[in-house]
Backbone of each chain as nested JSON, in Angstrom:
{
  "chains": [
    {"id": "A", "residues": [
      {"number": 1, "name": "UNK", "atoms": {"N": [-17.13, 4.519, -9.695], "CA": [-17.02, 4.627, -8.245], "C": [-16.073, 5.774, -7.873]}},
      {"number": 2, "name": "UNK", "atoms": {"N": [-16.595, 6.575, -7.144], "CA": [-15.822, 7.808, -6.854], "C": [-15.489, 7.795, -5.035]}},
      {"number": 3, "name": "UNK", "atoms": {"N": [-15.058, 8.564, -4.625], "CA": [-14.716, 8.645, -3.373], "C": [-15.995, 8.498, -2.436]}},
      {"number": 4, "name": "UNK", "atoms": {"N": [-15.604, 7.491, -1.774], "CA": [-16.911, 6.775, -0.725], "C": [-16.136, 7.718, 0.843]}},
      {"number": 5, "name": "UNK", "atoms": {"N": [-17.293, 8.462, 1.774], "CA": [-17.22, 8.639, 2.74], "C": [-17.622, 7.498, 3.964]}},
      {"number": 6, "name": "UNK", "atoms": {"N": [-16.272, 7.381, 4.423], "CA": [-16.421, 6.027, 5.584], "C": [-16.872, 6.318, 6.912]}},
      {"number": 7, "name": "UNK", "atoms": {"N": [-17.955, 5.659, 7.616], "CA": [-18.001, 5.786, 8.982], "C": [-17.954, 7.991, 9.62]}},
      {"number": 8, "name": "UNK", "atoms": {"N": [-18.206, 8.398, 8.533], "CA": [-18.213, 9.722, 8.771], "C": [-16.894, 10.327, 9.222]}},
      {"number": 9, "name": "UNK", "atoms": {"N": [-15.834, 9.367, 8.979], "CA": [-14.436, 9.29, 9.709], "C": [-13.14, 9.154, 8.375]}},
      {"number": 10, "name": "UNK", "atoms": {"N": [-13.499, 8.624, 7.452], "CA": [-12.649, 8.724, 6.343], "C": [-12.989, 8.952, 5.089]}},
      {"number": 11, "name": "UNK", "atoms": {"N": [-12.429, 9.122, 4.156], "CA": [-12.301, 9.21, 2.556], "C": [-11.991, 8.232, 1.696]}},
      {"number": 12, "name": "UNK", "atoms": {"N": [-12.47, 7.138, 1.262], "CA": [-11.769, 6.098, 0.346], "C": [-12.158, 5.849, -1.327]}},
      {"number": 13, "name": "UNK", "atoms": {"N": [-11.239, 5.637, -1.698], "CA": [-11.558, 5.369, -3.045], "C": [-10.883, 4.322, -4.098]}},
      {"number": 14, "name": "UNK", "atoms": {"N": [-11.234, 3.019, -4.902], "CA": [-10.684, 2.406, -5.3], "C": [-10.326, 2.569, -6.503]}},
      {"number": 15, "name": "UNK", "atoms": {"N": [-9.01, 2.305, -6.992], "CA": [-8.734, 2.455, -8.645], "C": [-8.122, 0.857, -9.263]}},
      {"number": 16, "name": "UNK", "atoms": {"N": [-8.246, 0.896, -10.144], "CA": [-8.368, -0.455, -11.012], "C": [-6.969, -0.227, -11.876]}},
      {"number": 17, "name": "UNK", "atoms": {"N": [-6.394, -0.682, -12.141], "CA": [-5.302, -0.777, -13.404], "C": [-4.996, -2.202, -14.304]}},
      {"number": 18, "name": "UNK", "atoms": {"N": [-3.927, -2.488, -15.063], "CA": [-4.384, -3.32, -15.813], "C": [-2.98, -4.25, -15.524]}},
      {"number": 19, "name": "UNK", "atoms": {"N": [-2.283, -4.169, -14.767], "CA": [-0.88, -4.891, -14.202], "C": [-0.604, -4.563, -12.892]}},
      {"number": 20, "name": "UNK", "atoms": {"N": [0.694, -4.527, -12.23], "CA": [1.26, -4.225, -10.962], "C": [1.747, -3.035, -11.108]}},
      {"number": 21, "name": "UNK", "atoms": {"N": [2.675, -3.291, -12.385], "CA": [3.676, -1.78, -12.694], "C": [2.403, -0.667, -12.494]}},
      {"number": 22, "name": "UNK", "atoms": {"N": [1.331, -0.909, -13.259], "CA": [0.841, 1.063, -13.166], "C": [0.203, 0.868, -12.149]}},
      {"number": 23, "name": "UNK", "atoms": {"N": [-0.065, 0.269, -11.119], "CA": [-0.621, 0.243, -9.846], "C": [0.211, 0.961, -9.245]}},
      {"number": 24, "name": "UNK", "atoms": {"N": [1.227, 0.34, -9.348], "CA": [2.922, 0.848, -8.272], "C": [3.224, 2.472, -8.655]}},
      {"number": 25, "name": "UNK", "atoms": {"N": [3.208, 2.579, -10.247], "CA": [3.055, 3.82, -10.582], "C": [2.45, 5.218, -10.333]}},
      {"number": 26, "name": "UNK", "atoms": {"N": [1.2, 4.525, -10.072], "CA": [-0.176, 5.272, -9.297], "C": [0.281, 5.74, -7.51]}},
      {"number": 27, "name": "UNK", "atoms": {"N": [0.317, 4.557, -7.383], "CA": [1.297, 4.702, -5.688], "C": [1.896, 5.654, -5.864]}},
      {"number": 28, "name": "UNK", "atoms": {"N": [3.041, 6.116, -6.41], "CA": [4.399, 6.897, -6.667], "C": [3.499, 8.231, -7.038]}},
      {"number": 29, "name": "UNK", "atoms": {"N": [2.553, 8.286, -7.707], "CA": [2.386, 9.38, -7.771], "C": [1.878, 10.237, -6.674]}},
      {"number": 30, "name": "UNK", "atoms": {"N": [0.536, 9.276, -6.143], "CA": [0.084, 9.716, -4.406], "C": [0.81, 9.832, -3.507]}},
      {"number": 31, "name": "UNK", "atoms": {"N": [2.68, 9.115, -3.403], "CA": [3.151, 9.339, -2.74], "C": [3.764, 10.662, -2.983]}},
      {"number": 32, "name": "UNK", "atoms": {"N": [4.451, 10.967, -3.919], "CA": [4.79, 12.125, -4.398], "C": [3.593, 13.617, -3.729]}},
      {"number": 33, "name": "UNK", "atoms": {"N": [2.306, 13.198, -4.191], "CA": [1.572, 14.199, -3.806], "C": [1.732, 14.666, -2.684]}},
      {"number": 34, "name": "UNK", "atoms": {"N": [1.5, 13.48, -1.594], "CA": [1.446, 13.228, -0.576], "C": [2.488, 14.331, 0.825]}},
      {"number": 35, "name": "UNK", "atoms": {"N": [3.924, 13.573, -0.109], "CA": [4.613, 14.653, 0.641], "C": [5.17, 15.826, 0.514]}},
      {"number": 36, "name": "UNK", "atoms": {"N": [4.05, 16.366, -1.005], "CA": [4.482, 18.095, -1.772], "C": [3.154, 18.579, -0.42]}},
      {"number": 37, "name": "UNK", "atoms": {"N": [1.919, 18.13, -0.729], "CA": [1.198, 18.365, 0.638], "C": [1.323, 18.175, 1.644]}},
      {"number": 38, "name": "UNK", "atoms": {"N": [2.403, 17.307, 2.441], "CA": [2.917, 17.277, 3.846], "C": [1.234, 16.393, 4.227]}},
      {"number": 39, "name": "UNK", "atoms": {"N": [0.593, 15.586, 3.898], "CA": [-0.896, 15.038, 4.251], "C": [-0.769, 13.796, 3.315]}},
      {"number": 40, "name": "UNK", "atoms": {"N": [-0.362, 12.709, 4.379], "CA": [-0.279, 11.444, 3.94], "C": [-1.404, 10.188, 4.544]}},
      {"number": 41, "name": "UNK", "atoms": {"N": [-1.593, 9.618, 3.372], "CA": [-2.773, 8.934, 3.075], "C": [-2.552, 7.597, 3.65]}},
      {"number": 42, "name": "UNK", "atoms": {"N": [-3.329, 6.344, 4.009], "CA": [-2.836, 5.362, 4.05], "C": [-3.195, 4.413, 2.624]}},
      {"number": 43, "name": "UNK", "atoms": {"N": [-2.695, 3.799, 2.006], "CA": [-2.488, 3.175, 0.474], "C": [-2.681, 1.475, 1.14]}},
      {"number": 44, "name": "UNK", "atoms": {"N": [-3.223, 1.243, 0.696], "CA": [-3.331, -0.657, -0.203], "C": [-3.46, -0.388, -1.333]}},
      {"number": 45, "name": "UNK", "atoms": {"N": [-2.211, -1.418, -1.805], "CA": [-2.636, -1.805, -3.433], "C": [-1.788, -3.258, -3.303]}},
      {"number": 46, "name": "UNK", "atoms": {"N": [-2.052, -4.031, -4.947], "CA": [-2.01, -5.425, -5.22], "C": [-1.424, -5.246, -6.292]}},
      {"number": 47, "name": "UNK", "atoms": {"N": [-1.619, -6.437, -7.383], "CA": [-1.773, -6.457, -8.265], "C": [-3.197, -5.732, -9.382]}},
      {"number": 48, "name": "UNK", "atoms": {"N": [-3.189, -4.639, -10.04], "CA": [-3.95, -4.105, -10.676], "C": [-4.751, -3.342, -9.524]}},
      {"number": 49, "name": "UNK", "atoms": {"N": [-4.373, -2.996, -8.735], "CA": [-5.358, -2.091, -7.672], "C": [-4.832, -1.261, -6.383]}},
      {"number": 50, "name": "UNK", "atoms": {"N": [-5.249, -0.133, -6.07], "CA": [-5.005, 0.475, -5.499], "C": [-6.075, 1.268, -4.45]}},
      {"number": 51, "name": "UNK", "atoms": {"N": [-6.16, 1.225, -3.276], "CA": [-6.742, 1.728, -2.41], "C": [-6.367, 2.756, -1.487]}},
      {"number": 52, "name": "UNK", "atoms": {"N": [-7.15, 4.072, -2.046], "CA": [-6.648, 5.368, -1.639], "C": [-7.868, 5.855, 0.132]}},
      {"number": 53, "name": "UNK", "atoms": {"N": [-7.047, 5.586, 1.198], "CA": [-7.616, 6.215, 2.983], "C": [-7.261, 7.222, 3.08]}},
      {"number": 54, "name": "UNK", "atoms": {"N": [-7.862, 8.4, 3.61], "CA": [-7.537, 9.643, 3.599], "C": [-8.387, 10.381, 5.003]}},
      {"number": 55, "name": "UNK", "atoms": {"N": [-7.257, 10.589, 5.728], "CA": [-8.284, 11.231, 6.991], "C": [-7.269, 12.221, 7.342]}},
      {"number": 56, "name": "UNK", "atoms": {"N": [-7.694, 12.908, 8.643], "CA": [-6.974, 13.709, 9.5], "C": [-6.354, 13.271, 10.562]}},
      {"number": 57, "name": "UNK", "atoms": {"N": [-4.883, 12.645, 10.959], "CA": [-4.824, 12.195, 11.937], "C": [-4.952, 12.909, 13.269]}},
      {"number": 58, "name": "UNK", "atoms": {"N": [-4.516, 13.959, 13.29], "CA": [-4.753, 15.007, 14.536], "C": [-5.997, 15.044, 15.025]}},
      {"number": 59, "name": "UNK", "atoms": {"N": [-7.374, 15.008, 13.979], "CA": [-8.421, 14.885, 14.807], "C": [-9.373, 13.563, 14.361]}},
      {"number": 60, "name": "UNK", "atoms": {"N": [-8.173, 12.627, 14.493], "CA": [-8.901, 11.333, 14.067], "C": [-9.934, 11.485, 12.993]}},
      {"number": 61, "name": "UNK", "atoms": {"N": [-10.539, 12.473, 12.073], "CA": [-11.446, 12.378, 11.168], "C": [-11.272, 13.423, 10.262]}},
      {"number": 62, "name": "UNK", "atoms": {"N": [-12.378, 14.055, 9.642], "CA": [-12.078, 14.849, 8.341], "C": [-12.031, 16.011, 8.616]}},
      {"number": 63, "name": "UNK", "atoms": {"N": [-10.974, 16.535, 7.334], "CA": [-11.622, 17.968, 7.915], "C": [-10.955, 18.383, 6.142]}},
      {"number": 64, "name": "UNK", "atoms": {"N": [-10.799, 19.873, 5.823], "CA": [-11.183, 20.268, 4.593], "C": [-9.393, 19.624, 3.407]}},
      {"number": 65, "name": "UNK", "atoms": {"N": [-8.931, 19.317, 4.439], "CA": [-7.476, 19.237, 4.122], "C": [-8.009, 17.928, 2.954]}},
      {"number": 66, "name": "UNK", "atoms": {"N": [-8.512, 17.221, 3.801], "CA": [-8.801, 15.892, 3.135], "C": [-9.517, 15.54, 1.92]}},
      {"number": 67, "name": "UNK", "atoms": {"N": [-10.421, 16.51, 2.04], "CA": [-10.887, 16.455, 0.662], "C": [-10.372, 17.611, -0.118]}},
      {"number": 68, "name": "UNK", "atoms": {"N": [-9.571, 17.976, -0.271], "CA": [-8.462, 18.696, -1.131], "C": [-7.467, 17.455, -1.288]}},
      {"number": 69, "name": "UNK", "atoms": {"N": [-6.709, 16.818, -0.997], "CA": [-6.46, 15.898, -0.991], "C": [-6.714, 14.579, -2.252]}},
      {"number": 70, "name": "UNK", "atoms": {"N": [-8.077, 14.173, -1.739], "CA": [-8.913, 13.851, -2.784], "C": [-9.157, 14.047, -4.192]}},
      {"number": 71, "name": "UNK", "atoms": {"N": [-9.38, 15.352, -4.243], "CA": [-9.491, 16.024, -5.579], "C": [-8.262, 16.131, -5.9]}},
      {"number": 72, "name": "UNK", "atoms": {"N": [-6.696, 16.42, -5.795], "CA": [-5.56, 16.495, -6.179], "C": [-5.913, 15.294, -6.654]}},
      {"number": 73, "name": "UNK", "atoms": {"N": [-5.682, 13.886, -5.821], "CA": [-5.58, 12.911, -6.43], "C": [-6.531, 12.254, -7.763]}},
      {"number": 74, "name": "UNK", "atoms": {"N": [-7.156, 12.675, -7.674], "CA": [-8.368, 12.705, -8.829], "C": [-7.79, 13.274, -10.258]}},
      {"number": 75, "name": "UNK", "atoms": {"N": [-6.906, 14.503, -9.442], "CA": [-6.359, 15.195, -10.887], "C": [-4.85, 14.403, -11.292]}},
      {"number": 76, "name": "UNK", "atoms": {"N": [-4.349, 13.225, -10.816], "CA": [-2.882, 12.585, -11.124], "C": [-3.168, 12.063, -12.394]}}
    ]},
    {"id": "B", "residues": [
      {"number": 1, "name": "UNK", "atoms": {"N": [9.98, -8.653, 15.769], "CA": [8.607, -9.142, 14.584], "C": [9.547, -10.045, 13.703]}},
      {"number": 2, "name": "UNK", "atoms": {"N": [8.942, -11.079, 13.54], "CA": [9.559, -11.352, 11.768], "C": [7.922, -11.68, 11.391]}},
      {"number": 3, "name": "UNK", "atoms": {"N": [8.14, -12.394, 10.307], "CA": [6.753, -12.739, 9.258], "C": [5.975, -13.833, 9.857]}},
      {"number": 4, "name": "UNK", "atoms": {"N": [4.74, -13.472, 10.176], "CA": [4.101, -14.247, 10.4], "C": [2.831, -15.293, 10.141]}},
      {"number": 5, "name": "UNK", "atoms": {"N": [2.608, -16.271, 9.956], "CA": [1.761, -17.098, 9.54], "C": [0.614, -16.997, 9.308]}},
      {"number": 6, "name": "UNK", "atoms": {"N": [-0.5, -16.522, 8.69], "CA": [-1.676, -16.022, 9.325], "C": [-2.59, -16.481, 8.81]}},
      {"number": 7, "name": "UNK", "atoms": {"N": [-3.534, -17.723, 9.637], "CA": [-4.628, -18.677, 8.869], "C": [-4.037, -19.598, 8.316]}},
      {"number": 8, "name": "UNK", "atoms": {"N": [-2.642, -20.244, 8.472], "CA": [-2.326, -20.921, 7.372], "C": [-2.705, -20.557, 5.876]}},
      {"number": 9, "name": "UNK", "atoms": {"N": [-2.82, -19.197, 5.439], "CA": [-2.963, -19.01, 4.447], "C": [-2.278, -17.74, 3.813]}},
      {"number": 10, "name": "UNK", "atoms": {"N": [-1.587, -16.768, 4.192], "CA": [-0.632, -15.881, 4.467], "C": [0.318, -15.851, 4.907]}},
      {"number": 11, "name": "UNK", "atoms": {"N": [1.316, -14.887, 4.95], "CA": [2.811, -14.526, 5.623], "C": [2.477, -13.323, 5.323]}},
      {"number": 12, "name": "UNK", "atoms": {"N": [2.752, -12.663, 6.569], "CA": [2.398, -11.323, 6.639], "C": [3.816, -10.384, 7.555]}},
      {"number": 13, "name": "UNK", "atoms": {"N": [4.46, -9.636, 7.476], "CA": [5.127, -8.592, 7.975], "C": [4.892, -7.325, 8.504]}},
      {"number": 14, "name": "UNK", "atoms": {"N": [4.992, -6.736, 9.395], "CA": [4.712, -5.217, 9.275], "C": [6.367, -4.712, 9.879]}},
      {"number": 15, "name": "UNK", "atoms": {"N": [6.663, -3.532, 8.882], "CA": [8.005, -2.65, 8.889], "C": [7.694, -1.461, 9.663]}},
      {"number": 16, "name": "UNK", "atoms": {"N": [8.278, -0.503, 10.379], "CA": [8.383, 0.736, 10.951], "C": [9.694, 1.585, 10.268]}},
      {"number": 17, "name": "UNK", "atoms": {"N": [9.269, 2.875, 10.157], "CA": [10.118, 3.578, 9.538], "C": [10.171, 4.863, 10.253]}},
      {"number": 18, "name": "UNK", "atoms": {"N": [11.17, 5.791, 9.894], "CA": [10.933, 7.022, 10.753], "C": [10.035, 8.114, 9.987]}},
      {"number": 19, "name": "UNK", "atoms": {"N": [9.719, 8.257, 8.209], "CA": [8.768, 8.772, 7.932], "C": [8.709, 8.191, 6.955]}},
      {"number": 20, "name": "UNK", "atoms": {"N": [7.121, 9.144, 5.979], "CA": [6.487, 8.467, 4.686], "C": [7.472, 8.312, 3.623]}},
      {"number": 21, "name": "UNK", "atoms": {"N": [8.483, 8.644, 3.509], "CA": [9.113, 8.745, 2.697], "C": [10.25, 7.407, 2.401]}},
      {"number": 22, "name": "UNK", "atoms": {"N": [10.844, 6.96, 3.522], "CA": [11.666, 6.049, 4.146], "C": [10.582, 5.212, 3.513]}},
      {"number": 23, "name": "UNK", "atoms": {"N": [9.5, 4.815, 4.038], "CA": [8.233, 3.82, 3.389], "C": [7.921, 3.875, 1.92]}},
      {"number": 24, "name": "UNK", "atoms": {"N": [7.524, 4.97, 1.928], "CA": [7.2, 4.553, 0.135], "C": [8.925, 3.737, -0.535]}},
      {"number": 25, "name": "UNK", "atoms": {"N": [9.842, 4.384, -0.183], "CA": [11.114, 4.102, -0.918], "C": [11.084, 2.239, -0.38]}},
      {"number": 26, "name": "UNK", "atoms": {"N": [10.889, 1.948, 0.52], "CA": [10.657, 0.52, 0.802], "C": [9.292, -0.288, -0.525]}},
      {"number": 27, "name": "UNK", "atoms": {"N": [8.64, 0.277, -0.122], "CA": [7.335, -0.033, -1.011], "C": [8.108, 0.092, -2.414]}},
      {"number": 28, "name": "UNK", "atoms": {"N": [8.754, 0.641, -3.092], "CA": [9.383, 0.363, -4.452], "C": [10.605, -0.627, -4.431]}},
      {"number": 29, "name": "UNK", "atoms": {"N": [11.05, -0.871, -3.524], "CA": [12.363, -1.812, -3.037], "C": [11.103, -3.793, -3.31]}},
      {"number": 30, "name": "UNK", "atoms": {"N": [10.185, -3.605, -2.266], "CA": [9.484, -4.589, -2.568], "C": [9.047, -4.643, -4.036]}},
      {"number": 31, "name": "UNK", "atoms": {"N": [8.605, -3.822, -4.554], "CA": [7.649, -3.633, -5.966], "C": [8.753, -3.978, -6.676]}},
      {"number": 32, "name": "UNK", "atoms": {"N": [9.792, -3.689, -7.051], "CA": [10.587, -3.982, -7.786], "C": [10.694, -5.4, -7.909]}},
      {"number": 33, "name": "UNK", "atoms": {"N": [11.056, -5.975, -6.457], "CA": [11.671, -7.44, -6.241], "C": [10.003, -8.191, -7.121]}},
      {"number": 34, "name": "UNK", "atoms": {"N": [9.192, -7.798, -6.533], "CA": [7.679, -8.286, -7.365], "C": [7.9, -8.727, -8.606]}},
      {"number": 35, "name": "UNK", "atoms": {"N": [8.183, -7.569, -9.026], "CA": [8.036, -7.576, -10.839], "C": [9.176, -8.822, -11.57]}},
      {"number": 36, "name": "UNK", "atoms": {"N": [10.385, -8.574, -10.468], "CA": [11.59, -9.651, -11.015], "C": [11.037, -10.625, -10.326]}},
      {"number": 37, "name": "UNK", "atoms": {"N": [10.336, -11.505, -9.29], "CA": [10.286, -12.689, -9.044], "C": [8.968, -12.886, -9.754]}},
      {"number": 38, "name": "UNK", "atoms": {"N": [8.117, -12.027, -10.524], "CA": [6.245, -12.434, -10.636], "C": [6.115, -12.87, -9.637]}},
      {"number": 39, "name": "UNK", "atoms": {"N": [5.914, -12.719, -8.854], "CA": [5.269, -12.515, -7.447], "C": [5.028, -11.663, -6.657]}},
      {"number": 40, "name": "UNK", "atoms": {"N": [3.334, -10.993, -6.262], "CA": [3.049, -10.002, -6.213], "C": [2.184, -9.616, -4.934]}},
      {"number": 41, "name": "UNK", "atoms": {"N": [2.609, -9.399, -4.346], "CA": [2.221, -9.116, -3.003], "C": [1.089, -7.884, -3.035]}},
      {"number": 42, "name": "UNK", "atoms": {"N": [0.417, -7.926, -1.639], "CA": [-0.538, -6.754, -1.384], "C": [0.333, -6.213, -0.449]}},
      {"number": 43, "name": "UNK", "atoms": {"N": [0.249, -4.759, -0.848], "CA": [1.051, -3.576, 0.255], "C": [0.178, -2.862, 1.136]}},
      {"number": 44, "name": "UNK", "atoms": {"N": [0.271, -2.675, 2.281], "CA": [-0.299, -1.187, 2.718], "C": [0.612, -1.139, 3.489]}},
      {"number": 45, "name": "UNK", "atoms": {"N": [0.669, 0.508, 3.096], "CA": [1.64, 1.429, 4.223], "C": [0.953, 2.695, 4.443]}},
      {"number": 46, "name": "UNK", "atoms": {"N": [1.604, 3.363, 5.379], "CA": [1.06, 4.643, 5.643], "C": [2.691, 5.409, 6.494]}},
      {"number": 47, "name": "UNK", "atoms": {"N": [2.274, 7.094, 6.863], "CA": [3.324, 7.705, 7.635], "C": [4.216, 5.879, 8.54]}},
      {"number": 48, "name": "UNK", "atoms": {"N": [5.143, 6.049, 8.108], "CA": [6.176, 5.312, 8.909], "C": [6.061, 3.6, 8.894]}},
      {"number": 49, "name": "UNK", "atoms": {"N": [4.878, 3.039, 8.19], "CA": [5.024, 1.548, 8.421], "C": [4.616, 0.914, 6.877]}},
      {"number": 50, "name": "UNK", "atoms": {"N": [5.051, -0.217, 7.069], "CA": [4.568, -0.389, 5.597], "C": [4.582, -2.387, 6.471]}},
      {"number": 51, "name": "UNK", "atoms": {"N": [3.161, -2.748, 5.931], "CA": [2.81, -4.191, 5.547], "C": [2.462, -4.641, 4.498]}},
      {"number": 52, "name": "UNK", "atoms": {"N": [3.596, -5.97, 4.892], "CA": [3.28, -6.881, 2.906], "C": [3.002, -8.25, 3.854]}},
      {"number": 53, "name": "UNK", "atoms": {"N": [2.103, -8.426, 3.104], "CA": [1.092, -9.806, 3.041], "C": [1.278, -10.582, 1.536]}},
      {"number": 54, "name": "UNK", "atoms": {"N": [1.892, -11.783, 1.783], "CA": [1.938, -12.596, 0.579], "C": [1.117, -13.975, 0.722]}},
      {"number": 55, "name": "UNK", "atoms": {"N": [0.641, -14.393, -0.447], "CA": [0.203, -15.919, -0.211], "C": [0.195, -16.074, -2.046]}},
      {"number": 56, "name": "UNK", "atoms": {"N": [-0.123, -17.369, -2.626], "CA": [0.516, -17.37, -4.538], "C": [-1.829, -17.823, -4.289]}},
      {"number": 57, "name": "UNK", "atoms": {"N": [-1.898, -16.71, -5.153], "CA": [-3.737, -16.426, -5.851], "C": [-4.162, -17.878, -5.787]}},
      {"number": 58, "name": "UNK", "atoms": {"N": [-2.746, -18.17, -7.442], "CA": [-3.8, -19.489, -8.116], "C": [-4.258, -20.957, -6.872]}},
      {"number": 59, "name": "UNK", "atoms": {"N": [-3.593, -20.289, -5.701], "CA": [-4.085, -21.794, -5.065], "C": [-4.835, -21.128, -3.719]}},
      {"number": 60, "name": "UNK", "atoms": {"N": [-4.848, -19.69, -3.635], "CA": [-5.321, -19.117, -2.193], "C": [-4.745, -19.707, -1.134]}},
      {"number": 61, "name": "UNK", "atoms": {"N": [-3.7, -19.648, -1.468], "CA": [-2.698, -19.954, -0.067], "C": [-1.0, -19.965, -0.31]}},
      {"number": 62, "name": "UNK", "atoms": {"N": [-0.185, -20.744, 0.502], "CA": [0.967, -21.008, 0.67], "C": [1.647, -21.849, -0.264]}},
      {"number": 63, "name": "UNK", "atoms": {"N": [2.329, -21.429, -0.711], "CA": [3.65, -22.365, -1.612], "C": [5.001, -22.256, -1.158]}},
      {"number": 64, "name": "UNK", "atoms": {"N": [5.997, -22.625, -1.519], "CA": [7.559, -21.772, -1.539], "C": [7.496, -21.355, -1.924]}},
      {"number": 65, "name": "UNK", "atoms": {"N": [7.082, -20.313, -2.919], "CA": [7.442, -19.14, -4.114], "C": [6.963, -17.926, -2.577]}},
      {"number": 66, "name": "UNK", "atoms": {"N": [6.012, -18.526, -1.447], "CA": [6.295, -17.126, -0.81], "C": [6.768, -17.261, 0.106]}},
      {"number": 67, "name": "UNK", "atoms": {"N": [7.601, -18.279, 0.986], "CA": [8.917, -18.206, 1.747], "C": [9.913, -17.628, 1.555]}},
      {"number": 68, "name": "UNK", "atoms": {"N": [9.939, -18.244, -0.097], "CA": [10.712, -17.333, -0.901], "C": [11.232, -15.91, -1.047]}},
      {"number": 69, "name": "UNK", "atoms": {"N": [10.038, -15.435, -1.609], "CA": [9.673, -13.644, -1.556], "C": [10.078, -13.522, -0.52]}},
      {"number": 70, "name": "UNK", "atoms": {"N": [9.13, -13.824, 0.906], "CA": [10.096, -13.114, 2.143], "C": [11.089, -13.626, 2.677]}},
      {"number": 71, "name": "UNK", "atoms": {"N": [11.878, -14.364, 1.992], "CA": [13.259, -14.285, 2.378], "C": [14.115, -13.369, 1.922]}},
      {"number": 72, "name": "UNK", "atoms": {"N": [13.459, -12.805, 0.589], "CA": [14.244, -12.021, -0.349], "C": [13.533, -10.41, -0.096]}},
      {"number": 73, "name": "UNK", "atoms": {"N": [12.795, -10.315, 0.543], "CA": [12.523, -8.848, 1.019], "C": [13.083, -9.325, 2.258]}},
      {"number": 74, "name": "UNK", "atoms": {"N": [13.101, -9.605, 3.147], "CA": [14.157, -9.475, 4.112], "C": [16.051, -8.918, 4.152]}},
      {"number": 75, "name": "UNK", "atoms": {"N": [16.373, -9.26, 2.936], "CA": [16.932, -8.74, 2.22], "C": [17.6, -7.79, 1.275]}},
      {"number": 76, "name": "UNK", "atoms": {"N": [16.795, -7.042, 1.501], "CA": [15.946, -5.651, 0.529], "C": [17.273, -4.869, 1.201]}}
    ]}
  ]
}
């Protein structure tokens, strides 16, 4: 499962892990990304999971930032 | 705000912060307390807010172990 386009309005994508710690880990890293790119995502995660939202807030929807974004995170 | 009840089957919070950063550093303040109580909450946060929703899996609902927790992230 790779990055699902939502409602023509967002970017989401789910990742799986095998505890909390590398979930939380995963977090830390998107957050990290997040604010070297100044383009912050909205995150759910649990136990073993993590849910990566990714839009434009300025124009409520996508635009190229976001899927750059995406692909960074792809490369963590 | 404090935590609120939700379905009788949750306790749920939402935090405000002044940016993503202030939040994620919360989001590891909770994650931490997680790992030391095994008890593991679902997070989402984004720019400036962060919500934790607790309830214990094995019974899909409410115990003390999550009065608990949010007494002790209240705390944080």
């Amino acid at each position: 499962p790779d990055w699902e386009v939502v409602d023509e309005h967002h970017l989401r994508r789910k990742f799986r892990f095998g505890n909390f710690r590398e979930a939380l880990d995963f977090v830390n890293r998107v957050g990290e990304l997040a604010e070297e790119q100044n383009h912050h995502p909205d995150i759910c995660f649990g136990w073993g999971r993590v849910e990566i939202t990714v839009f434009t807030h300025k124009i409520d929807g996508l635009t190229e930032s976001d899927f750059i974004f995406a692909a960074k995170v792809d490369n963590l």
